[in-house]
C-alpha positions as CSV (number, residue, x, y, z in Angstrom):
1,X,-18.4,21.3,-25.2
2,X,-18.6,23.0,-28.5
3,X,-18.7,20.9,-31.9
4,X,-16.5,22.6,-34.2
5,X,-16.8,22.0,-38.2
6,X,-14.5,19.6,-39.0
7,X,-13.5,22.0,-42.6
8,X,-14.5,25.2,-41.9
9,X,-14.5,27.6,-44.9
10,X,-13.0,31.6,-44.4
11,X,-14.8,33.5,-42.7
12,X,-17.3,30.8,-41.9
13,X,-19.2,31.5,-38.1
14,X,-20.0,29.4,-35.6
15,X,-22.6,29.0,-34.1
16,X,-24.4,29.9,-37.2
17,X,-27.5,30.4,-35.0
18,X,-26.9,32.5,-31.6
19,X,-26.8,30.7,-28.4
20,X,-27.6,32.1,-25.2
21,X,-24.5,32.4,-23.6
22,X,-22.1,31.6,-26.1
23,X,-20.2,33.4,-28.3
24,X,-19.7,33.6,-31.8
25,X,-16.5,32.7,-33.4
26,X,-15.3,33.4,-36.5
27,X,-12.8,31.2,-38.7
28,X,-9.7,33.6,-40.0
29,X,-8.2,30.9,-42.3
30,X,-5.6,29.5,-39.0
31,X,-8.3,30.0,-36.0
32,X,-11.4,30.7,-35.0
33,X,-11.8,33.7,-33.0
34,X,-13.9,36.1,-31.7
35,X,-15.4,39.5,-31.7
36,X,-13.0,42.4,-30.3
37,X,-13.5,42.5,-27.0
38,X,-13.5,45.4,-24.0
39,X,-10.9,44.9,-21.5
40,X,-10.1,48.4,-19.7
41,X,-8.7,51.0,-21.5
42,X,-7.2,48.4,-24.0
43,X,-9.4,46.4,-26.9
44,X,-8.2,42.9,-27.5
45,X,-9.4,39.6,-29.4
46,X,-9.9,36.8,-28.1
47,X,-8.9,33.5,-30.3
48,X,-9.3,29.7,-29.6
49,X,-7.5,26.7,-30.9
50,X,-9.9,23.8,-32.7
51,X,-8.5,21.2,-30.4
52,X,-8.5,23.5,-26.9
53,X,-12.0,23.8,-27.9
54,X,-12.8,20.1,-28.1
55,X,-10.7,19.2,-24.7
56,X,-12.5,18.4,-21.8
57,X,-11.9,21.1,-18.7
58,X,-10.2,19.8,-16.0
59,X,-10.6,22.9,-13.6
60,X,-13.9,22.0,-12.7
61,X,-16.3,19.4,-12.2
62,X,-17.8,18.3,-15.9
63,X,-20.8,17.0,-16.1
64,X,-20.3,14.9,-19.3
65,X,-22.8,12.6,-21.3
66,X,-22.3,9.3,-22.2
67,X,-21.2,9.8,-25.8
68,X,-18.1,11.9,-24.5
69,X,-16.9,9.8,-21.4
70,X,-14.4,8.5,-23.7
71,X,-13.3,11.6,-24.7
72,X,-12.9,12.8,-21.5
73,X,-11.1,9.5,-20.3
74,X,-8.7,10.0,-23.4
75,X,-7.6,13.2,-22.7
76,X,-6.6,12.5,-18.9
77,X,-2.9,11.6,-19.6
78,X,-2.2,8.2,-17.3
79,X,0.4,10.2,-15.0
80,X,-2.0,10.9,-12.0
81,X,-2.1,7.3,-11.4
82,X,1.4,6.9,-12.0
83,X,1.5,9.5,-9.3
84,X,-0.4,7.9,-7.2
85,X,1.1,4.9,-6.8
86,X,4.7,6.2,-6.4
87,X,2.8,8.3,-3.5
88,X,1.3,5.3,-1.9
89,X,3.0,5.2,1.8
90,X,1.5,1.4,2.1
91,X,4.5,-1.6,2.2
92,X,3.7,-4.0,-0.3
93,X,-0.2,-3.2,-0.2
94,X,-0.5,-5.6,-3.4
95,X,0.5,-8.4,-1.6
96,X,3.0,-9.8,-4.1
97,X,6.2,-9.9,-1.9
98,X,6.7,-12.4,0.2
99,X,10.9,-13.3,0.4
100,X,10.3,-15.2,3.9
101,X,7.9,-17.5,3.5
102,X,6.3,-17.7,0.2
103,X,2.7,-18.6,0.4
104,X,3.0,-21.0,3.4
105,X,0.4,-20.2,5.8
106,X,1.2,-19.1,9.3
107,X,-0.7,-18.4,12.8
108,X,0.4,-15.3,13.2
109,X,3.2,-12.9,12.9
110,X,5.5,-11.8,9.7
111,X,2.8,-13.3,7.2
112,X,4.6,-11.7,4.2
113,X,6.4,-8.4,3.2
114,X,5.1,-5.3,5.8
115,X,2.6,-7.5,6.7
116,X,2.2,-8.7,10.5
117,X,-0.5,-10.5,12.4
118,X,-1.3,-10.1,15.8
119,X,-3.6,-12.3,17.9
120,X,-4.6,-13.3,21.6
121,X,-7.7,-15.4,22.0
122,X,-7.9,-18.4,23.9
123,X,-9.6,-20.7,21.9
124,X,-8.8,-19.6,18.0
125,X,-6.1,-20.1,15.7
126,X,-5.9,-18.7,11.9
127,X,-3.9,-20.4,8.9
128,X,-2.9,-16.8,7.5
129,X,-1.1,-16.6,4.0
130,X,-0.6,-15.2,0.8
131,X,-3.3,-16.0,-1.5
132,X,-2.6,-17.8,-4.5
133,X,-3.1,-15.5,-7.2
134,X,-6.8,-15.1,-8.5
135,X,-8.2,-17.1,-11.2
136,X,-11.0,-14.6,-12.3
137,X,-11.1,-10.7,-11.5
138,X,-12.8,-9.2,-8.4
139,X,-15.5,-8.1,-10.7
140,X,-15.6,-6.9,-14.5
141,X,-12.1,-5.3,-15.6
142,X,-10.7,-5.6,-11.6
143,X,-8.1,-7.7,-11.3
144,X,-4.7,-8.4,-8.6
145,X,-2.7,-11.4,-8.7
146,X,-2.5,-12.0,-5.2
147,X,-4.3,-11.2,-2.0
148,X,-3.9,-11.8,2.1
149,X,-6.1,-14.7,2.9
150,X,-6.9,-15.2,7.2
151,X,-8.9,-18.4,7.9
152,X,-9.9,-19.3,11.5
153,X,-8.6,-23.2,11.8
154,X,-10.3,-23.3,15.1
155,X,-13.0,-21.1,15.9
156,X,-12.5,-17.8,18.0
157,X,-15.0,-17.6,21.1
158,X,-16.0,-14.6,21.9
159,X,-13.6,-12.0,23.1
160,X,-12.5,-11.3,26.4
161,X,-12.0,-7.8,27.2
162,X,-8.3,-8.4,26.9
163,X,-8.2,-10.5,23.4
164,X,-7.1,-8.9,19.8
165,X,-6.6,-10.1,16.7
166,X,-5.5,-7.3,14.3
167,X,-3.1,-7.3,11.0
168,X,-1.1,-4.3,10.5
169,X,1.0,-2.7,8.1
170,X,3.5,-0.8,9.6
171,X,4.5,2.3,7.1
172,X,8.2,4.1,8.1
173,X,8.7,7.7,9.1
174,X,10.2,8.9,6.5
175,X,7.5,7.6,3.9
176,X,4.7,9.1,6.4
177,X,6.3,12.5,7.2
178,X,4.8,14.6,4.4
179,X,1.6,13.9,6.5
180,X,3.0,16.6,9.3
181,X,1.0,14.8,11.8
182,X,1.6,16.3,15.4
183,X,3.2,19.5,13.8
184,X,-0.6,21.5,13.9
185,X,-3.3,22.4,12.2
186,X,-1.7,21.8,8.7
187,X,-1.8,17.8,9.7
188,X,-2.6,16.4,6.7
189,X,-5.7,13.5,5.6
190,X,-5.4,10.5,5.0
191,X,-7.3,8.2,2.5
192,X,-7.2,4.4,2.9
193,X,-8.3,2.2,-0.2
194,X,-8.8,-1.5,-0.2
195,X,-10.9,-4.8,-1.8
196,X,-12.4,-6.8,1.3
197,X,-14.2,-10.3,0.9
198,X,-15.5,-11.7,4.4
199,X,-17.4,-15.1,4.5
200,X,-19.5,-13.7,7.4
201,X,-20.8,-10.5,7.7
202,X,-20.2,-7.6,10.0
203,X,-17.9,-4.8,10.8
204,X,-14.4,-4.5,10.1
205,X,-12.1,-1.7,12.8
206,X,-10.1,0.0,10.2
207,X,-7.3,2.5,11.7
208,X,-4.0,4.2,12.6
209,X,-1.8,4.6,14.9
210,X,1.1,6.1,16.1
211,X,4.5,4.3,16.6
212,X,4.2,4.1,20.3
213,X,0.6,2.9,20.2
214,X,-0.3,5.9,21.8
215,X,-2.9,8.0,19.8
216,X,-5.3,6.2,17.4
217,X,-8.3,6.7,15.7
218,X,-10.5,4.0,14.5
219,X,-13.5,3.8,11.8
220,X,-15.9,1.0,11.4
221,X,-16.1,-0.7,8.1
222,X,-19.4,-3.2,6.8
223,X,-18.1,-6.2,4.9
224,X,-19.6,-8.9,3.6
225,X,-19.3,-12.2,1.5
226,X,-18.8,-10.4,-2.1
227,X,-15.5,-8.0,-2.8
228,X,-16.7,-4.7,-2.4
229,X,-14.2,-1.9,-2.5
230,X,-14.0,0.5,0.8
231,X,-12.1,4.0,0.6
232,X,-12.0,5.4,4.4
233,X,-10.5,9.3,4.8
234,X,-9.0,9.8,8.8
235,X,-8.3,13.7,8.9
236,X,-4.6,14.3,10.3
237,X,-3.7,14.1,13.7
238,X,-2.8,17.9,15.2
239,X,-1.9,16.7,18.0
240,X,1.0,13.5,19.3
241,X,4.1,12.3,18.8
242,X,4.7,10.8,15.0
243,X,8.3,9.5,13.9
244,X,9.6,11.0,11.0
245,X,12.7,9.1,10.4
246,X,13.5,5.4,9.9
247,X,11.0,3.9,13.0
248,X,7.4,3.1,12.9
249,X,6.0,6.7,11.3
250,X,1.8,5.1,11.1
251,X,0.7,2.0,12.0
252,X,-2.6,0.6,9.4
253,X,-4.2,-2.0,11.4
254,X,-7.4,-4.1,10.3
255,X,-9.3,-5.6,13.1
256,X,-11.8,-8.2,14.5
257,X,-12.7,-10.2,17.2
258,X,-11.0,-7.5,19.7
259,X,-12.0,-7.0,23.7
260,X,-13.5,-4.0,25.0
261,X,-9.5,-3.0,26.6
262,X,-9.2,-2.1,22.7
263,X,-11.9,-0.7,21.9
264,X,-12.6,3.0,21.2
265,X,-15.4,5.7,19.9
266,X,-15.2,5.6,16.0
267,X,-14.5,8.7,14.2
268,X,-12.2,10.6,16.6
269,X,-8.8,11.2,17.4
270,X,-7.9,9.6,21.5
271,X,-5.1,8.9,23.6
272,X,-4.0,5.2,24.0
273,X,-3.4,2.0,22.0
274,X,-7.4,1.5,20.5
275,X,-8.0,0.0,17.2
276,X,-11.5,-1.3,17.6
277,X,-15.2,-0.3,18.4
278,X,-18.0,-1.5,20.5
279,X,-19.7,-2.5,16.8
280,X,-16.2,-4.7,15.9
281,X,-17.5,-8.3,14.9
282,X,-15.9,-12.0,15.7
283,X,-15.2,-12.6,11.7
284,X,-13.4,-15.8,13.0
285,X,-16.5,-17.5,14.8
286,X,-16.6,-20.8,13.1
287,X,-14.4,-23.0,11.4
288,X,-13.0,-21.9,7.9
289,X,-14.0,-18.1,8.4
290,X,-12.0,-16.3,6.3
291,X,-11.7,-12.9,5.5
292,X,-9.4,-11.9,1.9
293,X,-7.7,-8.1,1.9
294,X,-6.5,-6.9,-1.8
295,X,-5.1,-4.2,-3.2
296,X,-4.6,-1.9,-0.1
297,X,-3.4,1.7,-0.9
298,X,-2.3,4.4,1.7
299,X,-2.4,8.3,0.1
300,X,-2.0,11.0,1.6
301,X,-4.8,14.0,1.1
302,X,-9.0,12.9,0.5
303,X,-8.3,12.3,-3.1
304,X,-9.5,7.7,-3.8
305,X,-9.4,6.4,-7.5
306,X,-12.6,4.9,-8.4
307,X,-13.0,0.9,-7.8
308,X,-12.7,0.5,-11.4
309,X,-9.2,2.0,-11.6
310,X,-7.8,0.6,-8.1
311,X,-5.8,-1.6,-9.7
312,X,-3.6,0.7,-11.6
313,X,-2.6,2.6,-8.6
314,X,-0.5,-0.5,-7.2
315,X,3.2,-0.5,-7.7
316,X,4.6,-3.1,-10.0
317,X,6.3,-6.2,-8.8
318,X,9.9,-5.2,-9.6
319,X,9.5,-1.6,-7.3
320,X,7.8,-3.3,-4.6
321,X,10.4,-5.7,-4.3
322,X,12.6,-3.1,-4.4
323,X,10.8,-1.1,-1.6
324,X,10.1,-4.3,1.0
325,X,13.8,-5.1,0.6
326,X,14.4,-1.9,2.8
327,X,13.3,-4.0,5.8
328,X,14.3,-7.8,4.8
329,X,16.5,-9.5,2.3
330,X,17.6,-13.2,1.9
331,X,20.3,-15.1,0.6
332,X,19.6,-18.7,-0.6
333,X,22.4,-21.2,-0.6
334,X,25.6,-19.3,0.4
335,X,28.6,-21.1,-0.2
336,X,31.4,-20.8,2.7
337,X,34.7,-23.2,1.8
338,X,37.4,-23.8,4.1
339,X,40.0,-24.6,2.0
340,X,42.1,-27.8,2.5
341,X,43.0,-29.0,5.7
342,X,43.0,-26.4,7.7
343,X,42.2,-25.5,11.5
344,X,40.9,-23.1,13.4
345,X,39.0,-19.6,12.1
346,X,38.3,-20.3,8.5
347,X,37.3,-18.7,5.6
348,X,35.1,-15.4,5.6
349,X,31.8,-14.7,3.0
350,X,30.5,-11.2,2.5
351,X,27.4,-10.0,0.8
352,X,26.3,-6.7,-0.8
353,X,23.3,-5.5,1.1
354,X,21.2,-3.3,-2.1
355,X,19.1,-1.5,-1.6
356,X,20.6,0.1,1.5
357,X,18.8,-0.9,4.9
358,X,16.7,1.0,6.8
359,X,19.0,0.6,9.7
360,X,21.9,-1.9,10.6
361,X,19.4,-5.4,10.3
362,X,19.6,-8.6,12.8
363,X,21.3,-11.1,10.9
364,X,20.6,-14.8,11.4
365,X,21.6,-18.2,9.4
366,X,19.2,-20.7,8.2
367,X,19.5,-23.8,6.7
368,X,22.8,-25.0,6.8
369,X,24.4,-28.0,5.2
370,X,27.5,-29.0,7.2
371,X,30.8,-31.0,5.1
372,X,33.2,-31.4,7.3
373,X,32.1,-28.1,9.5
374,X,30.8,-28.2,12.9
375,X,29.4,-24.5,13.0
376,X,28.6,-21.3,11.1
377,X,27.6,-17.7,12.7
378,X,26.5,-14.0,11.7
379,X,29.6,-11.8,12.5
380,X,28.9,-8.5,11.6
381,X,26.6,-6.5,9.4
382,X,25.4,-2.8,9.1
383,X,22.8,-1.7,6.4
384,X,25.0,-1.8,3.6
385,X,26.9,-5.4,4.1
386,X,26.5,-8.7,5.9
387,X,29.1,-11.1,6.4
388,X,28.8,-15.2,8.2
389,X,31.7,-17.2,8.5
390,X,32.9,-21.0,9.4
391,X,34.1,-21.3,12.7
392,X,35.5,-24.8,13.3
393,X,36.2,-27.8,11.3
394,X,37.2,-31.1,12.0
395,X,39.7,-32.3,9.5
396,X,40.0,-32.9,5.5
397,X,38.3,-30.2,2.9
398,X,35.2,-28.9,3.6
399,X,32.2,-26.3,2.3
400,X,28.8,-25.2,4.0
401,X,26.4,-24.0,2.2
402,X,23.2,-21.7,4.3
403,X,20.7,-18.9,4.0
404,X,21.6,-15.6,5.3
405,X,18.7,-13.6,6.7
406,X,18.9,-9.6,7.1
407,X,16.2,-8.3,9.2
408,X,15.3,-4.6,9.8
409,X,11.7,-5.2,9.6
410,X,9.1,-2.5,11.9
């Protein structure tokens, strides 16, 4: 990178001393510039702004000493990582969302926004929730207020060719599409990015699949009892069938403690519903083994930020919220009121389903209070509105109050 003078006087050349290599520029008074030069038939000149001059390239790899890291660092405008998050195909990979249960822990399934545990083992059982947001960062300048947290209650015995435990994050055609996956030889990469913490050590199965569970590829991942960030790159898939619309598009599934039915070579595209390896370890062998995920991102291409700037790459609260609401949304303490005195079909409450739905969602009523009011049901409901209503009461006024569920999860 060339040093300018700061004041340059006309006429005033620089280097004042020839460098191999380098050219010498002249300052006209506005710019430097330098010598005519021969191009063709034509002669030209050649001039350079101060500041281009002082910018760090960006078409090539740079090689930069210490003393001009910063530079560099403040001349890389924040928009590629603004990019990269809005690009992230991963549902709620930071963890934050969690409308049905909070942070109460749970065995196994829905554990929190687009995130779903599945496990068959005949002797285990894991307390699985969202971890309460971190009182110190993963290491110097890395920080996520919340995490997924999986800690084997009772121990898991070894695994039977038929047992799995995996969690999965199931990630919608459409948001997986641009991968063209089954459309060729233009299938796209895919990098995965993530913070892992494991009390014991071994390997982590790390992989995708398809909707249907049938075309997988798996990688295996060390982890350990210190966060250490893992980036793992699966080439695209030229080959399968891959949704593209508003069903499972790629399935991200982390797993351990999985029979040999699951289990597959890692590092290679096969047929069938695989999502381990022969080297896959029993993280859950002994009480309180726990294994904490953070900050997961999905992008598409080969392209991982660095561990340092993985946290900037997650969406913020208010968009993820926004995005997991897609697939679930509740309403707290609904208010239905029959009037006075009145029998027979009563009267009718309707919410405003926003953001649209991924498709029409299962509706279901929790929590209801009863005055007066024998029972309540989900009547209709497409991905734009939801409605519940009071069927029968038995005499004076009377008001229900419930929680209305709308589920359209993967």
């Amino acid at each position: 990178m060339l040093d300018f003078p700061a004041s340059p006087t006309n006429g005033q050349k620089y280097p004042a001393s020839p460098i191999a290599g380098v050219p010498v520029y002249t300052w006209d008074g506005e710019k430097w510039k330098t010598p005519s030069t021969q191009t063709g038939d034509a002669v030209s000149t050649a001039y350079v702004d101060q500041q281009d001059a002082l910018r760090v390239r960006h078409d090539a790899p740079q090689g930069l000493a210490a003393t001009n890291q910063t530079t560099g660092r403040s001349n890389v405008y924040a928009a590629p990582f603004d990019a990269l998050a809005y690009s992230g195909m991963q549902l709620n990979g930071s963890f934050e969302v969690s409308q049905s249960i909070g942070n109460t822990a749970a065995p196994g399934g829905y554990l929190m926004d687009g995130w779903l545990l599945a496990a068959s083992n005949s002797t285990g059982v894991l307390a699985c929730n969202q971890g309460a947001a971190l009182s110190s960062p993963i290491t110097a300048g890395v920080y996520f207020p919340y995490f997924l947290s999986l800690r084997a209650t009772t121990a898991f015995a070894a695994p039977t060719a038929s047992d799995y435990l995996y969690f999965t994050n199931t990630i919608e055609g459409y948001r997986a599409a641009r991968l063209c996956w089954g459309m060729g030889a233009g299938a796209v990469p895919v990098t995965i990015c993530f913070w892992v913490f494991s009390t014991v050590g071994g390997t982590l199965a790390v992989g995708v699949a398809n909707g249907a569970h049938d075309r997988s590829y798996v990688v295996d991942v060390p982890v350990t009892n210190v966060w250490q960030y893992k980036t793992v790159t699966i080439p695209g898939d030229t080959a399968g069938t891959w949704e593209r619309t508003t069903n499972a598009g790629l399935r991200l599934m982390f797993a351990a403690a999985t029979g040999t039915n699951y289990q597959t070579t890692p590092g290679a595209w096969v047929a069938g519903n695989k999502f381990a390896t022969s080297a896959t370890s029993n993280l859950f062998n002994a009480v309180n083994a726990s294994i904490y995920v953070a900050g997961v991102v999905v992008l598409p291409g080969i392209e991982a930020p660095s561990a340092a700037r993985s946290p900037f790459i997650m969406r913020p609260y208010d968009q993820e919220l926004i995005t997991c609401k897609r697939y679930y949304q509740k309403w707290t303490n609904l208010i239905i009121d029959n009037g006075y005195n009145i029998a027979g079909p009563l009267s009718y409450t309707s919410v405003q389903i926003t953001p649209e739905m991924r498709v029409a969602p299962t509706l279901y009523i929790s929590n209801i209070v009863y005055n007066n009011m024998q029972s309540v049901g989900a009547t209709s409901g497409d991905n734009k509105s939801a409605s519940i209503s009071a069927s029968t009461i038995t005499t004076g006024a009377g008001t229900t109050s419930c929680d209305l569920i709308a589920d359209a999860r993967l």
